[in-house]
C-alpha angles and dihedrals in degrees: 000000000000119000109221107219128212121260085257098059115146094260095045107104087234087057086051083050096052083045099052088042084055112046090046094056096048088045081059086046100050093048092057106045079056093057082044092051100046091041092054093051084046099046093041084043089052087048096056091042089053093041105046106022101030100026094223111120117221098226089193111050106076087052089047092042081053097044091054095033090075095046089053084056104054085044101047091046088052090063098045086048086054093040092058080241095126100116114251144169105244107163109109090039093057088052095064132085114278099255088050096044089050087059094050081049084055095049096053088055093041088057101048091048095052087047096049101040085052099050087047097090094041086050088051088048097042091055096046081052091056090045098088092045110084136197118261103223098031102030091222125150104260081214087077092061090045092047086073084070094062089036092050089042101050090048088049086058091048092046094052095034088062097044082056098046086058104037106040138097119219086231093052086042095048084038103045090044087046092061092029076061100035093046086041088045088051093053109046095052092056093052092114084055091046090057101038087050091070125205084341091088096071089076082064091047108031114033091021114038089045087034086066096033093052096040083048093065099254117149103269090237085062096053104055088045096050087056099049092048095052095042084051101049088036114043109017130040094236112141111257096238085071085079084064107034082056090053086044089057096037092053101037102060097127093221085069090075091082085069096075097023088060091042089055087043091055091042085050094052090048088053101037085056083236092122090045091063091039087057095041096056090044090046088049096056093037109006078103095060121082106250090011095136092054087063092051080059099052098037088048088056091048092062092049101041125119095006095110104037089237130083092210093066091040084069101039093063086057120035104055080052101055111019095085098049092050095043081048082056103052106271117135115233091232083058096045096046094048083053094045097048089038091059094035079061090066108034101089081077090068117090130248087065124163087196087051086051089049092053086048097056097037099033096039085245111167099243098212089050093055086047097057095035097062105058098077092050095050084052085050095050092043091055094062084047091053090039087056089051097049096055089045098062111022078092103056125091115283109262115266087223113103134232104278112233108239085253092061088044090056109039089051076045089061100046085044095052088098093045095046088046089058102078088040084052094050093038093047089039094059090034099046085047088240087125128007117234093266094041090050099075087064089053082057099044094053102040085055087055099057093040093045088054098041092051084039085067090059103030100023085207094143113112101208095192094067090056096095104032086046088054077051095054093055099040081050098047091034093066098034079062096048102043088052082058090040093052090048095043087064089048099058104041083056094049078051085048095057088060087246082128095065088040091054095054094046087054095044086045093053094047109123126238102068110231100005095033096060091039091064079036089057097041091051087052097045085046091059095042091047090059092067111012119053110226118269084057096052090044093051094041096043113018103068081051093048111036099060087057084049093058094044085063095045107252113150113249093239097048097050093044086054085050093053098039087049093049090048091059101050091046088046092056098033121112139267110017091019108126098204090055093067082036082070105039091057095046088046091041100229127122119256101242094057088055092037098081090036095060104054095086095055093045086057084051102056089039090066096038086051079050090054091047091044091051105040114046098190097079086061094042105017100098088038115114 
């Protein structure tokens, strides 16, 4: 049977004009997330320079680098959105039958552009709202930083509207906005139902809504945000722009820019052949060993870690580095994303930790007690990685690669000093004050540049014409990241909103089992919030609720805060609703269902190592004076 398609169809003249509007204006998009890229690293690299070398504070960078950081964002999360690059679960579609995955493919658009089309006019609002409010150091309207969210949004629209337009049927189009109408119909008129069921409601919206929409193949920042608009237009009488004032808040921390500056700094140390001589001297002390270049990834994570105050951007500045050199040397993407989500898990441990920082100033932590305190249990937790590794691949066969003389060793030592300095330079940069953990990126980006160039004179092995699509690339996969932490921000504000927090506090205070019991109390309910908050949310929205409860039973302030940082990062990198797992994948560039049954045995892993935390508090306190 013939398929009808829509007037748009890809070879309709008025498909070819959607397509030529489109990519015109995503042409003008991409252009400018680049300038917005290069001008943050410029404006947060002018700060460090005033501050440290000149002593003259610029009281204005860190408010401008804010105002355009949002913008970089939106941007950046429209051309994902036009790249297909917008993370998803796409498993069970790709398992139908064409016609059938086509429809689901329908439906995904369908639904962003109905999302999308419904949260416009509240991002319009929400920015005419900032308008009166100006900056302090600058004296500029805040409206002109929120205006990035209607701009973003209506390009998001255009650019879904126009994949559509060329994709689509006109049967999967008539069919998947029959049952958008006929699920939206259902539900609005149980609304009343949905109300007088109580909290219970949030199981509709919020496991089965984006249980659907995820299972259907919708980008998973979609999802979230699908199901927060409808519980909120459906079930509460809060007005509709809080969806996007929560995104707002959610994208604009400015701790988040190390997100697209890392990813830059890691697409900066693969071209610069930094990260070549990094791997080769790795792969000449271990390249030998079965599973040797897993642990130059984790050990590669351990050395970030911590530094940016996101996991997302943890990973971010290792993964691009090192990804290309270790799939050149056998390893396979799902294994490398499962590692790479397992060890991003464990590194908010590692001082120096902006969420740790968080816990100190709105629990009344001691700071320098968290800092020491973290480091055993990071140890604990990266020995059940390595354990893991180690059972994997003592069966495979032994590597080809020879034992490297100790010439070799030393010589490949030599070329990879700049790149092993690199780590030490971010890590003594954030810890000596020269840089703070958002402004040190920009230390390592431009110390690539410079060595990258230097080392270019002798090897001429830049390639200047990936220089722009690889600024792209970040500003793409940067707001893919963030609108996936916008969206859930949203989400979880409205889940506090509910009063499912308070609920949640009375039913962790009555477990029985005094101490312990309310510690694994405590880590099942930090595993669920890390699959949907990162961590600095979930601290400040928890922890001054939690910790007090904690003392009252005796548990020492630095072993509970290990237990919940730890939780948080097994439940932010669990599948399937862990934020931070599709967080990986899109970094690593693999789909989620090819890391999802990779990733079990290291969450087992971490799981034990979180027990043994939970059960012997001297590996929290024990080095505490």
């Amino acid at each position: 049977m013939t398929v009808m398609t829509m007037p748009a169809a890809s070879g309709h003249p008025l498909a070819r004009a959607f397509g030529l509007i489109n990519r015109t204006v995503m042409r003008l998009t991409e252009a400018t997330a680049v300038l917005l890229l290069v001008t943050e690293t410029a404006i947060l690299l002018a700060g460090v320079v005033s501050r440290y070398m000149l002593d003259n504070p610029l009281s204005w960078s860190d408010e401008l680098a804010s105002m355009l950081f949002i913008w970089l964002s939106m941007l950046g999360a429209v051309l994902a959105l036009d790249r297909g690059e917008h993370m998803r679960l796409s498993a069970v579609v790709n398992r139908l039958p064409s016609n059938w995955r086509g429809w689901f493919e329908t439906m995904s658009a369908l639904v962003v552009c109905v999302f999308v089309a419904f949260i416009i006019l509240p991002a319009w609002q929400h920015a005419a709202e900032q308008m009166p409010i100006t900056t302090p150091a600058l004296s500029l309207p805040d409206g002109w930083r929120a205006a990035a969210l209607p701009v973003g949004i209506v390009l998001m629209f255009v650019a879904a509207v126009a994949r559509m337009a060329q994709r689509t049927t006109l049967r999967q189009f008539v069919t998947g906005l029959a049952v958008l109408l006929a699920i939206g119909g259902l539900l609005w008129l149980g609304r009343s139902a949905l109300t007088d069921m109580g909290n219970y409601n949030l199981v509709v919206f919020f496991v089965v809504l984006v249980g659907f929409c995820v299972l259907g193949g919708i980008p998973i920042a979609f999802a979230f945000g699908t199901a927060t608009f409808a519980y909120l237009a459906l079930t509460t009488h809060a007005p509709l722009l809080i969806v996007v004032s929560r995104m707002d808040e959610g994208m604009s921390g400015l701790v988040l820019l190390a997100v697209p500056l890392f990813v830059l700094l890691g697409g900066l140390i693969e071209l610069s052949g930094l990260a070549r001589s990094l791997i080769d001297f790795m792969a000449a002390l271990l390249g030998h060993v079965r599973g040797g270049l897993q642990y130059v990834l984790l050990g590669a994570m351990f050395l970030v870690s911590g530094i940016s105050g996101s996991k997302a951007a943890d990973m971010a500045a290792v993964a691009p580095a090192l990804f290309p050199e270790m799939k050149r040397h056998g390893s396979k993407p799902e294994d490398l994303v499962a590692l790479l989500a397992a060890t991003g898990a464990m590194t908010e441990t590692i001082p120096p930790s902006l969420v740790m920082i968080t816990i100190g100033a709105v629990c009344s932590v001691s700071i320098s007690a968290l800092f020491v305190g973290g480091l055993l249990p990071a140890c604990v937790a990266t020995l059940a990685i390595v354990a893991v590794c180690f059972v994997r691949t003592r069966k495979e066969p032994r590597p080809t690669a020879r034992r490297a003389s100790f010439g070799e060793i030393a010589r490949k030592l030599v070329v990879a000093l700049p790149a092993l300095a690199l780590p030490l330079l971010i890590r003594t940069a954030v810890i000596e004050g020269v840089a703070t953990a958002t402004e040190v990126s920009t230390v390592g980006i431009l110390y690539t540049v410079v060595v990258g160039l230097i080392l270019n004179l002798f090897h001429k092995q830049i390639d200047f014409r990936r220089v722009y699509p690889m600024l792209v690339d970040s500003a793409a996969l940067s707001g893919a990241i963030l609108l996936i932490i916008g969206m859930a921000t949203a989400m979880a504000w409205a889940l506090t909103q509910s009063g499912f927090s308070a609920q949640l506090v009375a039913v962790v205070q009555s477990m029985p089992g005094g101490a312990t019991g309310f510690l694994f109390a405590s880590m099942a309910v930090f595993i669920v919030l890390g699959s949907v908050l990162e961590g600095i949310p979930a601290i400040v929205l928890f922890g001054p609720l939690l910790f007090p409860v904690a003392r009252a039973l005796g548990i020492n302030d630095v072993h509970y805060a290990m237990v919940v940082v730890l939780s948080m990062g097994v439940g932010l990198f669990a599948p399937p609703l862990g934020v931070g797992f599709y967080t990986a994948c899109a970094i690593g560039k693999v789909q989620p269902e090819s890391a999802m049954n990779r990733i079990w045995a290291y969450m087992a892993a971490l799981v034990i190592a979180l027990v043994v935390v939970v059960l012997v508090p001297w590996i929290s306190v024990g080095f505490i004076h």
